[in-house]
C-alpha positions in Angstrom: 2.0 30.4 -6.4 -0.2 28.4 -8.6 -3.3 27.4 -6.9 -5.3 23.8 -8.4 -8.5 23.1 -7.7 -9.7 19.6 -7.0 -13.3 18.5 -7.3 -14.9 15.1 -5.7 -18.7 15.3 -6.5 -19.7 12.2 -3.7 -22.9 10.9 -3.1 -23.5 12.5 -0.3 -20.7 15.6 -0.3 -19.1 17.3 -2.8 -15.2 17.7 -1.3 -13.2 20.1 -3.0 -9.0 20.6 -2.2 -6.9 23.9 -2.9 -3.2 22.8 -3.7 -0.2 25.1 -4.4 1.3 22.9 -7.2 4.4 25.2 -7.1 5.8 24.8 -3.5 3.9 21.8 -3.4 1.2 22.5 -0.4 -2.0 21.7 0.8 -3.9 25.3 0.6 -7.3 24.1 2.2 -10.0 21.7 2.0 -13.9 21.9 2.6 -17.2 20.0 2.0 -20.9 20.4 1.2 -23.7 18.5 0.6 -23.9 17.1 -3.5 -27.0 18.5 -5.1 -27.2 16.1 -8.0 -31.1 16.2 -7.8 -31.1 19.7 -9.2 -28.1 21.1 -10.3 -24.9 19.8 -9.3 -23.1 22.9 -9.7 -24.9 24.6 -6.5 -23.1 21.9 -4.1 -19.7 22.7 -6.0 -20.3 26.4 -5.2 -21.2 25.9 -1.8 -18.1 23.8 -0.9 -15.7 26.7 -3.0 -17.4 29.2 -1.1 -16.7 27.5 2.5 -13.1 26.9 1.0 -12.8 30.6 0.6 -12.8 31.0 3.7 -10.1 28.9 4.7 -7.9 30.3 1.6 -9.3 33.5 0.8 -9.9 34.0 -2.6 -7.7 32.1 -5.3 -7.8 32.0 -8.9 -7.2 28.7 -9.9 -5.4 27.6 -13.0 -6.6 24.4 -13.4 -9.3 22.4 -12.1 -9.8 18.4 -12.2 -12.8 16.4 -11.0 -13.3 12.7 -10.0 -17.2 11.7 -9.1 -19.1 9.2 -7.5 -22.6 11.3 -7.4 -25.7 9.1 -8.3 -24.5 5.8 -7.4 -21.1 5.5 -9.0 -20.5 3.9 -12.2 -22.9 0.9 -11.6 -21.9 -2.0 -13.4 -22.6 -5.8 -14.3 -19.9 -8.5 -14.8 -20.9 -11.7 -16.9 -18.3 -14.4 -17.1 -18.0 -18.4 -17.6 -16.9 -20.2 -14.2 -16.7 -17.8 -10.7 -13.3 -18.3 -10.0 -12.1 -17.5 -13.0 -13.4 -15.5 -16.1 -16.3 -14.0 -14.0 -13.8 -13.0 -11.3 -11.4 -11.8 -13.6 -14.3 -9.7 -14.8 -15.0 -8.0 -11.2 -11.8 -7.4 -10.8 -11.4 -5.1 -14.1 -14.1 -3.6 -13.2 -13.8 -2.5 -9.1 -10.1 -2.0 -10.6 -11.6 0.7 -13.2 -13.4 2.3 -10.2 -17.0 0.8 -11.0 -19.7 -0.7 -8.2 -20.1 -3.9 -9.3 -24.1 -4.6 -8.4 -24.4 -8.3 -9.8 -22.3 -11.1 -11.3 -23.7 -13.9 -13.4 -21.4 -17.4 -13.9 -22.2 -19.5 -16.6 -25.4 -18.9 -19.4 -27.6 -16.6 -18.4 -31.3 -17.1 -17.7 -34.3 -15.5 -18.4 -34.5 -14.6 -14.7 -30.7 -13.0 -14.4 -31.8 -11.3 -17.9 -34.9 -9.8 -16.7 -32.6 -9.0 -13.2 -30.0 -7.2 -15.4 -32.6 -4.8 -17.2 -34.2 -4.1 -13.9 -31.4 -3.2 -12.2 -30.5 -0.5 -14.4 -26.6 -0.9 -14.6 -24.6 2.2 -16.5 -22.3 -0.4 -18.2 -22.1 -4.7 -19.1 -18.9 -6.5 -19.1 -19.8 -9.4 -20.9 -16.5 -12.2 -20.6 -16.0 -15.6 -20.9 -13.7 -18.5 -22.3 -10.1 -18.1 -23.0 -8.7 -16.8 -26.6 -9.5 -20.2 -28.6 -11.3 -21.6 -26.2 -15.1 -21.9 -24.8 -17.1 -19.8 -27.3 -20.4 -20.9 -26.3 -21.3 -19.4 -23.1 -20.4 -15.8 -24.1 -22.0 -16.0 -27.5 -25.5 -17.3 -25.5 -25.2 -14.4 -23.0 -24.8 -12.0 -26.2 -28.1 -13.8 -28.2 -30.0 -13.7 -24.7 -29.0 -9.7 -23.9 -29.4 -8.9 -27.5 -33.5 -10.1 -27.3 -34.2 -7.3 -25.2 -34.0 -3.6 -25.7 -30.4 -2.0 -25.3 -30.2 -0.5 -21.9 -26.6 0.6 -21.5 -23.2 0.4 -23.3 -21.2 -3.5 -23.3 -17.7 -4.2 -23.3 -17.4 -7.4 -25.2 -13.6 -9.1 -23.2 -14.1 -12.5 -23.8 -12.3 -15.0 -26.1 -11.2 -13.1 -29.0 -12.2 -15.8 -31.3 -15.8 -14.9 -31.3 -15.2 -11.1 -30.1 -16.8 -9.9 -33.8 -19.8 -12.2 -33.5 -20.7 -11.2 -29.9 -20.8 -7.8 -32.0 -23.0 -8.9 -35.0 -25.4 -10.1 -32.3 -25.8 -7.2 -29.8 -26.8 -4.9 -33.2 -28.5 -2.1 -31.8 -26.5 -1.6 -28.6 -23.3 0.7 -27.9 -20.8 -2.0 -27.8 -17.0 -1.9 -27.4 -14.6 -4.5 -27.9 -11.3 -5.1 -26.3 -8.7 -7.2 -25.0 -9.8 -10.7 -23.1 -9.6 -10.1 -19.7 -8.1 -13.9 -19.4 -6.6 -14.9 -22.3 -4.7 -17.6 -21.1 -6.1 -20.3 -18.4 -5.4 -18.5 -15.0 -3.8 -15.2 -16.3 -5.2 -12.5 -16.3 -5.3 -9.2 -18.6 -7.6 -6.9 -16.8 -5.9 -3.4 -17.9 -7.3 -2.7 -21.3 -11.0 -3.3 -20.3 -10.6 -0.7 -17.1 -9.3 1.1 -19.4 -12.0 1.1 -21.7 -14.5 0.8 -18.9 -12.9 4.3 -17.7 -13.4 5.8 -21.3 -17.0 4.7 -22.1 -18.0 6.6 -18.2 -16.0 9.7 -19.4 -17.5 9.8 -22.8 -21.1 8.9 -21.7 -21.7 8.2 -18.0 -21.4 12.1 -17.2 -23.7 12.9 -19.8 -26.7 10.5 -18.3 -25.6 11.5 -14.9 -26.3 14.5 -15.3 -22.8 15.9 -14.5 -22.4 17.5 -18.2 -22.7 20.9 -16.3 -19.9 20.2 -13.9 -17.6 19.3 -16.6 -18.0 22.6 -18.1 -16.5 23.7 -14.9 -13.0 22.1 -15.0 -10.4 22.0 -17.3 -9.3 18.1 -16.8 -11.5 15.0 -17.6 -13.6 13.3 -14.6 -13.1 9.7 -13.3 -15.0 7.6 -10.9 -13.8 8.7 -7.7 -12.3 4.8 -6.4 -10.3 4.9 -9.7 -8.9 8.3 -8.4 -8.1 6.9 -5.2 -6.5 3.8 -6.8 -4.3 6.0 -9.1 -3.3 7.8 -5.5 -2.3 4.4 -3.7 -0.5 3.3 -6.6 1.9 6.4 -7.0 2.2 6.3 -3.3 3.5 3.3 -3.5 5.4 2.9 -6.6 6.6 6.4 -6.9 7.8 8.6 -9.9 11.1 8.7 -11.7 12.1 11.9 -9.8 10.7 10.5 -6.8 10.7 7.3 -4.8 7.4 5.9 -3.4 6.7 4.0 -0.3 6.6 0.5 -1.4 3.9 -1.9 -0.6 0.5 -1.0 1.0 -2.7 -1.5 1.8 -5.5 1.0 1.8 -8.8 0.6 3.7 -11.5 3.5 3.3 -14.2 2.7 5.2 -17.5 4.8 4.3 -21.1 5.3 5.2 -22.8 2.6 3.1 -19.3 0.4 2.1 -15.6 0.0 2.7 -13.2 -0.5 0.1 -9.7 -1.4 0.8 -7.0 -1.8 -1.7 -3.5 -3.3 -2.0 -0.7 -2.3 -4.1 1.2 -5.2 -3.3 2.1 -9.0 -5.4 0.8 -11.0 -2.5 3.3 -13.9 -3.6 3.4 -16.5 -1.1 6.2 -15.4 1.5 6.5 -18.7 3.5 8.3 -21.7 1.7 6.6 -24.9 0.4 3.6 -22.9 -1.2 1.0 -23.6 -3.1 -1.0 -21.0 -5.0 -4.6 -21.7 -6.3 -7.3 -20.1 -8.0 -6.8 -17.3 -10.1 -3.9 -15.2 -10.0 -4.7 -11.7 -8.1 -3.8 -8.5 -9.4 -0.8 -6.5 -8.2 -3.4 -3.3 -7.8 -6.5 -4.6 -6.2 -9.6 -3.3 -4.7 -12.4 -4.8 -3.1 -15.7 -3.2 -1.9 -17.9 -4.6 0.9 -21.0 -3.5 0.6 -22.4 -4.5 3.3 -19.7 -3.5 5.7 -20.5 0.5 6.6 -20.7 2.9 9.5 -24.5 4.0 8.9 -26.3 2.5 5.6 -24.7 -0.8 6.3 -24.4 -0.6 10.2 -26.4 -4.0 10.7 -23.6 -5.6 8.3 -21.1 -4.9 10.4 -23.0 -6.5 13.3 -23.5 -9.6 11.6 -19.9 -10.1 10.8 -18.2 -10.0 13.8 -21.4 -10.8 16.3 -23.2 -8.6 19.3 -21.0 -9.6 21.7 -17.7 -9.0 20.3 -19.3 -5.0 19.5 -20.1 -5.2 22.8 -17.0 -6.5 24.1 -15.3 -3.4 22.5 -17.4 -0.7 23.3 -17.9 -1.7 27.1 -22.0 -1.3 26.2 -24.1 -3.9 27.0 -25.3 -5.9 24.0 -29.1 -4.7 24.4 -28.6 -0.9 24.6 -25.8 -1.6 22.3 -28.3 -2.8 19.5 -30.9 -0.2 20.7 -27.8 2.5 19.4 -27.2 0.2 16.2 -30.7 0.5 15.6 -30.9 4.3 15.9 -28.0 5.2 13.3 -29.5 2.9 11.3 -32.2 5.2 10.8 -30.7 8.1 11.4 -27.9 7.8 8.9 -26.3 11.5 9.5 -26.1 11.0 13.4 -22.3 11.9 15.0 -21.4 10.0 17.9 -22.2 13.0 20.8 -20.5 11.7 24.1 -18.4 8.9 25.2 -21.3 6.3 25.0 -21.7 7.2 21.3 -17.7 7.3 20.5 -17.1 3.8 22.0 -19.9 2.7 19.9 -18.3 3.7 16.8 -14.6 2.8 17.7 -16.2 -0.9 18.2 -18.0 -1.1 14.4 -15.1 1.1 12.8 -12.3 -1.4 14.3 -14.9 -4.6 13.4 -15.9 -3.2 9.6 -12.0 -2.7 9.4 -11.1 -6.1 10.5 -13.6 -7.6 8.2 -13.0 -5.4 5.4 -9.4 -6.6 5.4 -9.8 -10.3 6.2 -11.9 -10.5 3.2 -9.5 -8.6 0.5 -6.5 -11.3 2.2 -5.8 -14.4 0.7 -6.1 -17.6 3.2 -3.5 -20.3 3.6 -4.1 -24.1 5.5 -1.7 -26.7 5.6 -1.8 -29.6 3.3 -0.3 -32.6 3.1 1.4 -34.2 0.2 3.7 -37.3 -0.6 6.5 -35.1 -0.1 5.4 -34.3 3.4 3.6 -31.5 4.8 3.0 -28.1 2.2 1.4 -25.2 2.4 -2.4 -24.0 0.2 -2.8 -20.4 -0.6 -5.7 -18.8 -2.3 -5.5 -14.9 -3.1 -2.8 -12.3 -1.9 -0.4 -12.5 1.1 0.0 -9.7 2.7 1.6 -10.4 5.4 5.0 -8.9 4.8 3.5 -5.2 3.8 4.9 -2.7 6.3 2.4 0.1 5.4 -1.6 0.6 6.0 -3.2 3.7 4.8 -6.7 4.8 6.7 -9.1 6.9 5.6 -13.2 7.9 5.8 -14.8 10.1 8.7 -15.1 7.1 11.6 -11.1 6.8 11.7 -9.8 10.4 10.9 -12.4 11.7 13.2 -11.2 10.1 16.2 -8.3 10.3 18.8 -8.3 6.0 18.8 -7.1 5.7 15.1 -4.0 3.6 15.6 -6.5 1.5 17.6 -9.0 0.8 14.8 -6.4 0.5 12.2 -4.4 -2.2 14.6 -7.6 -4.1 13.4 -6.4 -4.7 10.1 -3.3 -7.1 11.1 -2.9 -10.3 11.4 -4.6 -12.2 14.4 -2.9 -14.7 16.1 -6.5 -16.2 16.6 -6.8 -16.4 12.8 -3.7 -18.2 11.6 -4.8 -18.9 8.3 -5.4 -14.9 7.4 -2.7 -13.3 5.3 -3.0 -10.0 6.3 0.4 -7.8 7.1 1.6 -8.6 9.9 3.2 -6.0 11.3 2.6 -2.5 9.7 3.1 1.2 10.2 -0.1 3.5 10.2 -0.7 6.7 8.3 -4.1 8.2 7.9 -5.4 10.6 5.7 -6.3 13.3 8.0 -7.4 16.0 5.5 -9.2 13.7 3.4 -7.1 14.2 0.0 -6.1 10.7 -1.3 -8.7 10.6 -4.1 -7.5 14.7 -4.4 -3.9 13.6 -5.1 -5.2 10.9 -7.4 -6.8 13.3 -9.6 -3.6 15.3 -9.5 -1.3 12.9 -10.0 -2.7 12.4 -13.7 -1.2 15.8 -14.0 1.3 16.3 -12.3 2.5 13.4 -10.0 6.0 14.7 -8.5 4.1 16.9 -6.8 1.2 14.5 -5.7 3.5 12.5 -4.2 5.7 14.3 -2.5 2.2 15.8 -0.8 0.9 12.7 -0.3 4.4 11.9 1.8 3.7 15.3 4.4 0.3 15.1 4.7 -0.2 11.7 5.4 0.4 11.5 9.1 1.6 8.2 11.3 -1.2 7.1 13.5 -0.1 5.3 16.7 -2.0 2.0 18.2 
């Protein structure tokens, strides 16, 4: 036997999972609350101590961590026009595992400026222009940031033309420079600033997170926790050389405060005469709506799909029904205690997950042309993937998790939504995806093939 440990230091929990990497099984899993305010090292103990129990005592040959304690990696994404450089900006960055907490278009003001250094972000993508092409906007952004006093490290992935001179001018900050992240109209080139984006939180992010401790406690490097689970969805998918993956999926992990789904998928149109517009969409995508959650972001999830439709679902009348939204609202730890409570949260889970979805899947509506009727498509269709990972407490936490997760197809009542269709349900019972992410970096025959047995069909 050869026992791994694997560390995710949340904001709320720190999750840790015991893994036999030698006849490739799940040992155990437990949780405790994340003491980041003191020392982060006590929550890790607690959780290993609770996993003892489970296990008994292991040594462990290796342990690797992923973290999103204290926020995440907070980040802020300047780029020329929305639907293109700027968005190809947030993408690198939710792709590199970041929460993106603004996005400026176009020069910035005095106001976003003054918005940027008050926000505190742990990291700047400053983008914009094609190689050879606009120069001006990013070079303003640079003069305007470089006025004020350096607040956090910038990646500079804009046209590569003026790349050194966005350099000269932010003299004084920590600034790293890489590939543009579109450096050709429409395409886009997002891999080598996540990549960078992932290094820079490595080399300093733990530091002024005060996770230097935890490091000292594991023998493999740290990632933001998304990018873990985004490294797990992707092997699933794709699979190894000595082992074949799943193919095509999407991933929704719906949380406290925000869900995130994710699709490992081209989204090419699959229906003939098809147009494609706006910016083409990364094969690996992930999204976050942060104001789609269980708790934090209950009220979001209301205003999305309405009082009546929650109440529709839940067989609770809309009044008492908001009297309940109200009190998880603000009383954020509250689990639903009888059958009034757990139809409540089968209503928002299968809402937040419907919304979630429908807003990561591209949109189609028919045109018509000269040459006779055509089809528009903006973002990914997803229509033809045939598998949907679930995940966070609401869904794995429930007998009705086929019936949440059902919320994530296609509606006949929403004709111009590309999501899948028709799709087979696993969920992520023991909580392990961003585990397996984290070992997957290691050793990813073995990830997968636990990935495969302990991710369990769930059944509308």
């Amino acid at each position: 036997m050869k026992p791994i440990l694997l560390i995710d230091f949340g904001s709320t929990y720190t999750k840790v999972t015991a893994v036999d990497v030698e006849n490739e099984t799940l040992l155990g899993t437990a949780s405790s609350y994340t003491t980041v305010q003191t020392d982060i090292g006590e929550g890790l103990q607690n959780a290993l101590n609770i996993l003892e129990q489970k296990t008994g005592k292991l040594e462990f040959a290796e342990r690797f961590a992923c973290s999103s304690a204290a926020g995440g990696l907070r980040m802020v994404t300047s780029g020329l026009v929305p639907e293109l450089t700027a968005e190809a900006a947030k993408q690198a960055s939710l792709g590199a595992g970041a929460k993106v907490i603004r996005v400026y278009s176009y020069e910035l003001t005095k106001a976003d400026v003054a918005e940027i250094v008050t926000s505190k972000p742990d990291m700047i993508l400053l983008t914009g222009g094609t190689d050879g092409g606009n120069s001006e906007c990013i070079l303003t952004n640079a003069k305007k940031l470089s006025k004020t006093e350096p607040i956090c490290p910038i990646v500079i992935a804009g046209n590569r033309n003026c790349a050194d001179e966005c350099e000269e001018l932010l003299e004084g900050w920590e600034t790293h420079v890489c590939e543009n992240v579109m450096p050709k109209f429409n395409e886009l080139n997002i891999e080598p600033a996540q990549h960078e984006i992932r290094q820079i939180f490595l080399d300093r992010i733990i530091q002024a997170k005060g996770l230097s401790k935890a490091s000292e406690l594991i023998s493999g490097i740290m990632m933001p926790t998304p990018a873990a689970m985004m490294a797990a969805m992707q092997l699933l998918a794709e699979g190894t050389a000595a082992e074949s993956g799943i193919g095509e999926l999407v991933a929704v992990d719906l949380g406290g405060a925000t869900t995130d789904v994710y699709s490992i998928a081209d989204g090419m149109p699959s229906q003939a005469n098809t147009i494609v517009k706006g910016l083409m969409e990364p094969y690996a995508k992930r999204t976050v709506e942060g104001d789609i959650g269980m708790r934090y972001s209950i009220w979001g999830i209301v205003d999305a799909a309405g009082i009546e439709r929650i109440s529709q679902l839940s067989g609770i009348e809309p009044e008492r029904a908001k009297e309940m939204i109200q009190f998880l609202s603000e009383n954020t730890e509250t689990l639903p205690a009888n059958e009034e409570w757990e139809n409540l949260d089968f209503a928002l889970a299968s809402m937040a997950v419907e919304t979630a979805v429908a807003r990561h899947a591209g949109t189609i509506e028919q045109v018509y042309t000269p040459m006779g009727l055509a089809y528009s498509q903006v973002g990914k269709d997803l229509t033809p993937v045939r598998r949907i990972i679930v995940t966070g407490g609401a869904i794995i936490h429930t007998k009705r998790t086929g019936e949440i997760a059902s919320h994530s197809l296609k509606d006949p009542g929403q004709p111009g939504s590309l999501r899948p269709a028709d799709a087979k349900f696993l969920v992520d019972r023991s909580y392990i995806l961003a585990a397996m992410g984290l070992l997957g970096q290691h050793y990813p025959d073995t990830a997968l093939r636990i990935m495969k047995k302990e991710l369990i069909e769930a059944y509308e």
